[in-house]
PDB file as gemmi writes it, atoms N, CA and C in Angstrom:
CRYST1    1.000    1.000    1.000  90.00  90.00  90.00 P 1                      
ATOM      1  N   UNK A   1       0.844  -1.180   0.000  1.00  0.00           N  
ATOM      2  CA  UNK A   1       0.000   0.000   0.000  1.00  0.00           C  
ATOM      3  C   UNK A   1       0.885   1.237   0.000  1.00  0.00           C  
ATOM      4  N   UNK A   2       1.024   2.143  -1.280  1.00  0.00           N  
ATOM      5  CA  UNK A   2       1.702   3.223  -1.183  1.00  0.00           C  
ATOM      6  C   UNK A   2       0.723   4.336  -0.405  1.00  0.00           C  
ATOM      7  N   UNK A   3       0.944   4.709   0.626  1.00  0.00           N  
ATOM      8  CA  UNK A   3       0.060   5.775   1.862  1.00  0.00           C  
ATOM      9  C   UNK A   3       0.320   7.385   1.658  1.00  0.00           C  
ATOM     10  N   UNK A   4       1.416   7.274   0.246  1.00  0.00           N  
ATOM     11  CA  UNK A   4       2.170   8.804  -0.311  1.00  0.00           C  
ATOM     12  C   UNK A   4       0.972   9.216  -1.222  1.00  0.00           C  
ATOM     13  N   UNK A   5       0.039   8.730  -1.762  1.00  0.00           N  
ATOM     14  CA  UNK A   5      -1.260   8.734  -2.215  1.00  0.00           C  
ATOM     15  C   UNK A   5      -2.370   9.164  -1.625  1.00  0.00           C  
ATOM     16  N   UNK A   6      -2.776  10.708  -1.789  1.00  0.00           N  
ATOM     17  CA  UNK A   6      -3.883  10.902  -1.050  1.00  0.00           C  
ATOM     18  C   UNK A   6      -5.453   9.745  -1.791  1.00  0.00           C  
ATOM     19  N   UNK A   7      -6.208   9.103  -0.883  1.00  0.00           N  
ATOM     20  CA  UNK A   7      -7.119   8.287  -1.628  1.00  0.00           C  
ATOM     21  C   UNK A   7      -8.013   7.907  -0.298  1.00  0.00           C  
ATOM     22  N   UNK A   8      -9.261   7.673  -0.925  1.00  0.00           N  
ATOM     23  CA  UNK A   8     -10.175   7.431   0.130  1.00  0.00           C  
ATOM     24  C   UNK A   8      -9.426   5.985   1.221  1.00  0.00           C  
ATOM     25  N   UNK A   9      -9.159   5.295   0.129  1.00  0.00           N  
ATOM     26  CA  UNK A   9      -8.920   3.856   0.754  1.00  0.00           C  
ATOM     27  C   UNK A   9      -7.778   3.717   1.775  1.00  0.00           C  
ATOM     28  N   UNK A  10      -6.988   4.457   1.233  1.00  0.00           N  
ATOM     29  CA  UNK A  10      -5.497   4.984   2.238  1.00  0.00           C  
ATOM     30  C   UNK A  10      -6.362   5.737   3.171  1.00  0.00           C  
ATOM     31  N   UNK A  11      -7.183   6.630   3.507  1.00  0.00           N  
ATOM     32  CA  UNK A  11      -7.880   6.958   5.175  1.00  0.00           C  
ATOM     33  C   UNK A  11      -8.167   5.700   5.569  1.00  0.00           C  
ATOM     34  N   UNK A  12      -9.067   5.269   5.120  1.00  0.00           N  
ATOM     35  CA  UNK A  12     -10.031   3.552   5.828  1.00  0.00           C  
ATOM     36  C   UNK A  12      -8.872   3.052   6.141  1.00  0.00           C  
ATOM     37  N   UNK A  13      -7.696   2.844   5.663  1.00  0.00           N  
ATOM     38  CA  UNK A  13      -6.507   2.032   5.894  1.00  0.00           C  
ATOM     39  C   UNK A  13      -5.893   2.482   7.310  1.00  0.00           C  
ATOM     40  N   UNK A  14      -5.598   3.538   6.816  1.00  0.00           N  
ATOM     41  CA  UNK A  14      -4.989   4.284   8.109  1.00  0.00           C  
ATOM     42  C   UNK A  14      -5.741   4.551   9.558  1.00  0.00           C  
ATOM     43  N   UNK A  15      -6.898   5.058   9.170  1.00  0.00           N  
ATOM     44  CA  UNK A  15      -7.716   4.584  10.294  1.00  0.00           C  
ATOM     45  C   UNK A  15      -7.473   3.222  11.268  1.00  0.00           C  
ATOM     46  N   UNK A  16      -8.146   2.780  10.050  1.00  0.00           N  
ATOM     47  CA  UNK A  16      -8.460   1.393  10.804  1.00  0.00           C  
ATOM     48  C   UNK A  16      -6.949   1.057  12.002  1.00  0.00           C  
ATOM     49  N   UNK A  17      -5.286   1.114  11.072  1.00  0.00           N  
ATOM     50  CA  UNK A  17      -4.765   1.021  11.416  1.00  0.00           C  
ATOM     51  C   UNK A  17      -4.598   0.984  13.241  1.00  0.00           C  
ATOM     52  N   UNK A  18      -4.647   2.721  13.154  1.00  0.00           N  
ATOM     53  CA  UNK A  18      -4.420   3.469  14.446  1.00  0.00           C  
ATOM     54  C   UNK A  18      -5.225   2.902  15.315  1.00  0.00           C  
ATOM     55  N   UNK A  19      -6.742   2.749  14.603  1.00  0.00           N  
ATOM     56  CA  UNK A  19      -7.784   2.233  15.895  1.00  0.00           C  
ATOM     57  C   UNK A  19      -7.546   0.949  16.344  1.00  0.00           C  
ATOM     58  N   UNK A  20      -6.679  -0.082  15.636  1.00  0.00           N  
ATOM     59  CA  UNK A  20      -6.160  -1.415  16.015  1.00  0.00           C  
ATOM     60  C   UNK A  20      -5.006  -0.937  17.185  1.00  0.00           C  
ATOM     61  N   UNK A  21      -4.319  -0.166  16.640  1.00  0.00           N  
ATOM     62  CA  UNK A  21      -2.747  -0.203  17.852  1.00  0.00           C  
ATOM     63  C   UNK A  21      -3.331   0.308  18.960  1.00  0.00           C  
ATOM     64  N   UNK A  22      -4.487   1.588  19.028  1.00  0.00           N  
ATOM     65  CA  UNK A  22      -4.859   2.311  19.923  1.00  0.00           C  
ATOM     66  C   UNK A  22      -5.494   1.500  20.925  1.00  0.00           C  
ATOM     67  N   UNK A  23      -6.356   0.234  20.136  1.00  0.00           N  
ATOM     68  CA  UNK A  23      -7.056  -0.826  20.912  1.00  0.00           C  
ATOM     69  C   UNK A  23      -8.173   0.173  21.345  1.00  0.00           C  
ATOM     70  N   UNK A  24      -8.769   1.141  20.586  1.00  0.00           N  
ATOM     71  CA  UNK A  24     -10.048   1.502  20.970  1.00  0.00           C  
ATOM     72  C   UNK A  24     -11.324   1.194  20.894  1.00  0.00           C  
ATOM     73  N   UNK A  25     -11.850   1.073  21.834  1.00  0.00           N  
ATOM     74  CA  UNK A  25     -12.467   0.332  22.528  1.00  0.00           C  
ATOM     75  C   UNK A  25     -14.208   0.870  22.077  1.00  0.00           C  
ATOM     76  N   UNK A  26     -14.419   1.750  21.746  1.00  0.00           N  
ATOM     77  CA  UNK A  26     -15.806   2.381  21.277  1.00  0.00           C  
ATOM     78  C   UNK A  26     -14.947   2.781  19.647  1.00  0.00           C  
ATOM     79  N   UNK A  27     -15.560   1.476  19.316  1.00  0.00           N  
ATOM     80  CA  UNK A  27     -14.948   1.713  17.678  1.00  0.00           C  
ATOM     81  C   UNK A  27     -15.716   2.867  16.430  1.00  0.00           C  
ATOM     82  N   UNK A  28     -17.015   2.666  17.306  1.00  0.00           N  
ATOM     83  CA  UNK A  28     -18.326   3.499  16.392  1.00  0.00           C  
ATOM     84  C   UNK A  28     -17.730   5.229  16.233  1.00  0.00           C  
ATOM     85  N   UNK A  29     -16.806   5.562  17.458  1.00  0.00           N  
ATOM     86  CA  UNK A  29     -16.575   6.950  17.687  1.00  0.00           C  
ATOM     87  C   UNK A  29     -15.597   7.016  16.634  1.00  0.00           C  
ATOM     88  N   UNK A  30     -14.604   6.383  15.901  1.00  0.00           N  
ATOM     89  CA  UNK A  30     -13.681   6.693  14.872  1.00  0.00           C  
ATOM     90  C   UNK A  30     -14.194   5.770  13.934  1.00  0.00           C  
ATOM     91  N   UNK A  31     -14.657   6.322  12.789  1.00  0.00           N  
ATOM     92  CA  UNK A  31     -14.952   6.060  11.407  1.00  0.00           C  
ATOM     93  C   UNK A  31     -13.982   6.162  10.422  1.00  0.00           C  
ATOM     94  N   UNK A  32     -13.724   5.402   9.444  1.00  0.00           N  
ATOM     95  CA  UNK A  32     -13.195   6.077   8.082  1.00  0.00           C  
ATOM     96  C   UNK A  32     -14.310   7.451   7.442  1.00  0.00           C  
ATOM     97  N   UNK A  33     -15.341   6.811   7.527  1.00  0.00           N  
ATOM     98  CA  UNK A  33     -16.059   7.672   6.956  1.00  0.00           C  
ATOM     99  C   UNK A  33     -16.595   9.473   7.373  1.00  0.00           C  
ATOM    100  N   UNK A  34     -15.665   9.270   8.723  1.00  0.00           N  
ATOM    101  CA  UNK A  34     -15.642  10.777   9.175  1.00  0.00           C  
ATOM    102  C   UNK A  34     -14.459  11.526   8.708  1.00  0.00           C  
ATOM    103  N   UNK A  35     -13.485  10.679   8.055  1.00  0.00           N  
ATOM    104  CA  UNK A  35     -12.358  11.716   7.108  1.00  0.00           C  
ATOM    105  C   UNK A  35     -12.596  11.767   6.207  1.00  0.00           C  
ATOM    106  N   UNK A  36     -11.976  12.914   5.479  1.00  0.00           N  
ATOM    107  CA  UNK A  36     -11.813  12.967   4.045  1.00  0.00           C  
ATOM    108  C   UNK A  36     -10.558  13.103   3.462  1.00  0.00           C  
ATOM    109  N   UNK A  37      -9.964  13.672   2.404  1.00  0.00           N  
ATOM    110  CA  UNK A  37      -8.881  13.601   2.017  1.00  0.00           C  
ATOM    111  C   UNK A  37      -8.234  14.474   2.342  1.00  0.00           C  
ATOM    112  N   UNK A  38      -9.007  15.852   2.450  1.00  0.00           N  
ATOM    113  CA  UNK A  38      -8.715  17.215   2.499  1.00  0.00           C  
ATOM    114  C   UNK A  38      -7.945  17.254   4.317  1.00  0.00           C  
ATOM    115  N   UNK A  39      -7.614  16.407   4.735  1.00  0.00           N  
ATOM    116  CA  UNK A  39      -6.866  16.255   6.197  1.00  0.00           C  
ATOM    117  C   UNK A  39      -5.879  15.277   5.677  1.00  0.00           C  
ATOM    118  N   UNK A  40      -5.392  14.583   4.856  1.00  0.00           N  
ATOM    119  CA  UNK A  40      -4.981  13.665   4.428  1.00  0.00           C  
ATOM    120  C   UNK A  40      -3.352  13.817   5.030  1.00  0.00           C  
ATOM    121  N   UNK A  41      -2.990  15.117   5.099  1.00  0.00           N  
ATOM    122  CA  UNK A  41      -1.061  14.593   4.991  1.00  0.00           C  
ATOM    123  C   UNK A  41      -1.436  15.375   6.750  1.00  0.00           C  
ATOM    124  N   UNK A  42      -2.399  15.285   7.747  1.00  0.00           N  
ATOM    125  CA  UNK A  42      -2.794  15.122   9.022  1.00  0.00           C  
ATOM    126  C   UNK A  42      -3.025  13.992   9.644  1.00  0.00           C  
ATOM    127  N   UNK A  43      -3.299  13.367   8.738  1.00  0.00           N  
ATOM    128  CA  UNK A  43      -3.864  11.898   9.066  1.00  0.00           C  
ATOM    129  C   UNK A  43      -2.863  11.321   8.790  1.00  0.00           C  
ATOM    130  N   UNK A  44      -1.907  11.270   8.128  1.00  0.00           N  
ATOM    131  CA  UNK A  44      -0.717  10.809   7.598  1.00  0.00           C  
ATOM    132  C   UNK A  44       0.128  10.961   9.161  1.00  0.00           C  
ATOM    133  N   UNK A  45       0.074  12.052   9.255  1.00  0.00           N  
ATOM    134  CA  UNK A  45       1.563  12.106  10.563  1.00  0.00           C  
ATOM    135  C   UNK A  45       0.989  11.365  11.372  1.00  0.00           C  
ATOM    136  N   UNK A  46      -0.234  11.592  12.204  1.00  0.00           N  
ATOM    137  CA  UNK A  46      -0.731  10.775  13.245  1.00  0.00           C  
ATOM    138  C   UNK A  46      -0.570   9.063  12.947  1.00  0.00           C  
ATOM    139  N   UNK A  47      -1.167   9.012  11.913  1.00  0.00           N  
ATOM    140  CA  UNK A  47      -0.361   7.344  11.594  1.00  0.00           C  
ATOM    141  C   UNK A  47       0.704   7.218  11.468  1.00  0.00           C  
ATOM    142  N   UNK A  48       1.581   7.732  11.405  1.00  0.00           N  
ATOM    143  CA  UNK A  48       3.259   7.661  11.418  1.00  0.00           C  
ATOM    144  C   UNK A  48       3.697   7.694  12.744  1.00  0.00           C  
ATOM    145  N   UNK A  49       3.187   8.196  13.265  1.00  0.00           N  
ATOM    146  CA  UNK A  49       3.928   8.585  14.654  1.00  0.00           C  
ATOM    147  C   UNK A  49       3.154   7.217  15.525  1.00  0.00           C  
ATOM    148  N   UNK A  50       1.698   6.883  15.164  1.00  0.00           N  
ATOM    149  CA  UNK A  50       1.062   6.282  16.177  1.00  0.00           C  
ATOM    150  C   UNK A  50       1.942   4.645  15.581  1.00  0.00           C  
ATOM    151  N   UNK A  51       2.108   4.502  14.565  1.00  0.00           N  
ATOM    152  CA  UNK A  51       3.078   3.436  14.142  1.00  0.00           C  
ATOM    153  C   UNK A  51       4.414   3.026  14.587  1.00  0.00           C  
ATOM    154  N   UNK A  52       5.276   4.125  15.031  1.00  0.00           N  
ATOM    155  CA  UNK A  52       6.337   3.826  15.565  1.00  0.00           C  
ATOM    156  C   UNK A  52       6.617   3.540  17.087  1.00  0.00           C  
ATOM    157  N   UNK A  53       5.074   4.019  17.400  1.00  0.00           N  
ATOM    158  CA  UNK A  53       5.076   3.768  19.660  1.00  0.00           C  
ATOM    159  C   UNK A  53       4.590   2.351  19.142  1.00  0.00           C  
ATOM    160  N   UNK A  54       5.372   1.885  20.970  1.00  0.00           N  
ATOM    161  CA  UNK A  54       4.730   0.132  20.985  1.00  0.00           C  
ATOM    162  C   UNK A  54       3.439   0.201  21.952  1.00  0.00           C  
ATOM    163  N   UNK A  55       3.546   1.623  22.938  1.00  0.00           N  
ATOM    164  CA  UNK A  55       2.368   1.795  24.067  1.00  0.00           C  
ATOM    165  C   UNK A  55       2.268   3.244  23.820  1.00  0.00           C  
ATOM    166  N   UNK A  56       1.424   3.345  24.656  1.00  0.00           N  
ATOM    167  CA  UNK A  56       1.062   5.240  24.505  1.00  0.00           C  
ATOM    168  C   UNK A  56       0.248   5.230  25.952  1.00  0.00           C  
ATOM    169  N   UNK A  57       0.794   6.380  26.798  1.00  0.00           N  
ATOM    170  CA  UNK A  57       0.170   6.608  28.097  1.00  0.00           C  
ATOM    171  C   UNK A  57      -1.264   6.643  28.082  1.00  0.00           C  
ATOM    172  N   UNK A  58      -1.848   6.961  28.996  1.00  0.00           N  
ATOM    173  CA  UNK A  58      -3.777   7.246  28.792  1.00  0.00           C  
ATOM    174  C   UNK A  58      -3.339   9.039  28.452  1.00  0.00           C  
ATOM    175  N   UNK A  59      -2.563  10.002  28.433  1.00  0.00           N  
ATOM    176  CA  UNK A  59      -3.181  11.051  28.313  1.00  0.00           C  
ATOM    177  C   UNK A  59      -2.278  10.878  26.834  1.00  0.00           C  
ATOM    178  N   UNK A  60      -1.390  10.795  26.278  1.00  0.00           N  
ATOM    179  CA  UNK A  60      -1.400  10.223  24.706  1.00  0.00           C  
ATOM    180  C   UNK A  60      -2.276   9.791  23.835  1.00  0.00           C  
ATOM    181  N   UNK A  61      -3.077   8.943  24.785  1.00  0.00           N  
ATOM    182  CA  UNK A  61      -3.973   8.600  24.056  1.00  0.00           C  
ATOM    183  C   UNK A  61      -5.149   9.153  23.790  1.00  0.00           C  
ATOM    184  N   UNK A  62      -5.518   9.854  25.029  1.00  0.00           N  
ATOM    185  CA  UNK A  62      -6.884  11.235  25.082  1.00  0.00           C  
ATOM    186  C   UNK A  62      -6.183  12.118  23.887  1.00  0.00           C  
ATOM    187  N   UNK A  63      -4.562  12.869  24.194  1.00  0.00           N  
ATOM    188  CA  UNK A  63      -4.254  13.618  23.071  1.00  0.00           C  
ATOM    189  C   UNK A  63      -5.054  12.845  21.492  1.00  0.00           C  
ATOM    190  N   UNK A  64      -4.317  12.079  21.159  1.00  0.00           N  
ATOM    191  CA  UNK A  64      -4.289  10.948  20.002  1.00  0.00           C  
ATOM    192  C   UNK A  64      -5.964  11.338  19.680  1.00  0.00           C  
ATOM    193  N   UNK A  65      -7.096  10.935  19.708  1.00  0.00           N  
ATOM    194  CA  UNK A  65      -8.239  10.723  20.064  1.00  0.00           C  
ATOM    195  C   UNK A  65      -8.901  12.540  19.622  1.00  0.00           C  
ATOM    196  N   UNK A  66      -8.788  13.062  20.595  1.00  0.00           N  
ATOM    197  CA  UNK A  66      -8.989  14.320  20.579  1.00  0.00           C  
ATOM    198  C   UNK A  66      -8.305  15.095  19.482  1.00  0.00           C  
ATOM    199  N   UNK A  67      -6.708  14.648  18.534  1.00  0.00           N  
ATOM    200  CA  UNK A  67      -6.630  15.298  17.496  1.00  0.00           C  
ATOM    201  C   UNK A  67      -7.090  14.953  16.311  1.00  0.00           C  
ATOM    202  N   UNK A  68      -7.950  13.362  16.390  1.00  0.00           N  
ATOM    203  CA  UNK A  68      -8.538  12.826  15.309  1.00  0.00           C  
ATOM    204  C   UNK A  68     -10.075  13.440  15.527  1.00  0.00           C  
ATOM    205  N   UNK A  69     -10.525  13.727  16.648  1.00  0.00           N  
ATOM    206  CA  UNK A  69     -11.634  14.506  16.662  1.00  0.00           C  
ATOM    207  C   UNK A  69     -11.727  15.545  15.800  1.00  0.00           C  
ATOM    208  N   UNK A  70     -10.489  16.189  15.859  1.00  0.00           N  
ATOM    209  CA  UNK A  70     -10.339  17.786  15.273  1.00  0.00           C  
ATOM    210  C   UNK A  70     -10.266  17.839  13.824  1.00  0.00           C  
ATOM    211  N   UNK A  71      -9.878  16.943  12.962  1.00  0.00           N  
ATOM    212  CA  UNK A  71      -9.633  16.267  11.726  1.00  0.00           C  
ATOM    213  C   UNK A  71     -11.099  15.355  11.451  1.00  0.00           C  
ATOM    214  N   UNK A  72     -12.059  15.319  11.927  1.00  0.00           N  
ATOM    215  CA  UNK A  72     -12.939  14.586  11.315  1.00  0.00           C  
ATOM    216  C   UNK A  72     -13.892  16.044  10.829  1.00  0.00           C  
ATOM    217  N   UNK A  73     -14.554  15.279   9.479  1.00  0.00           N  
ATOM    218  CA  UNK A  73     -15.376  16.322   8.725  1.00  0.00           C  
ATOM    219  C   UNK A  73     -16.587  16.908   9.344  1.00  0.00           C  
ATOM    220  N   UNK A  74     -16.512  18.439   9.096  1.00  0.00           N  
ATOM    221  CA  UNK A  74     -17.591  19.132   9.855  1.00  0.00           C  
ATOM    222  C   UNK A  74     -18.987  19.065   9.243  1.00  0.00           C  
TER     223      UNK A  74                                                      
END                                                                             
């Protein structure tokens, strides 16, 4: 999967990703379908970064959470 590609399927991907490592737990609250592309190289870092931790504290993770809030479509 080249992820240097802005594309719907690369969000769903990436999503999904983060919400697997994050292990979040109310899955309904993060959608693919609440991004769009137009956040795309936003959504990009947060999956980059959330890719390279093996854990993330609880307030990492409120951060984490709360900046995908801010990035979902109004």
């Amino acid at each position: 999967m080249n992820l240097s590609v802005k594309s719907v399927e690369n969000v769903e991907y990436m999503i999904e990703q983060i919400k697997d490592k994050l292990k979040v737990l109310n899955l309904g609250a993060i959608k693919p379908s609440h991004f769009d592309e137009e956040m795309y190289e936003e959504l990009k870092e947060i999956y980059d970064m959330v890719m390279k931790k093996n854990s993330f504290s609880p307030n990492e993770m409120q951060a984490l959470v709360e900046e995908l809030g801010n990035l979902r479509k109004k």
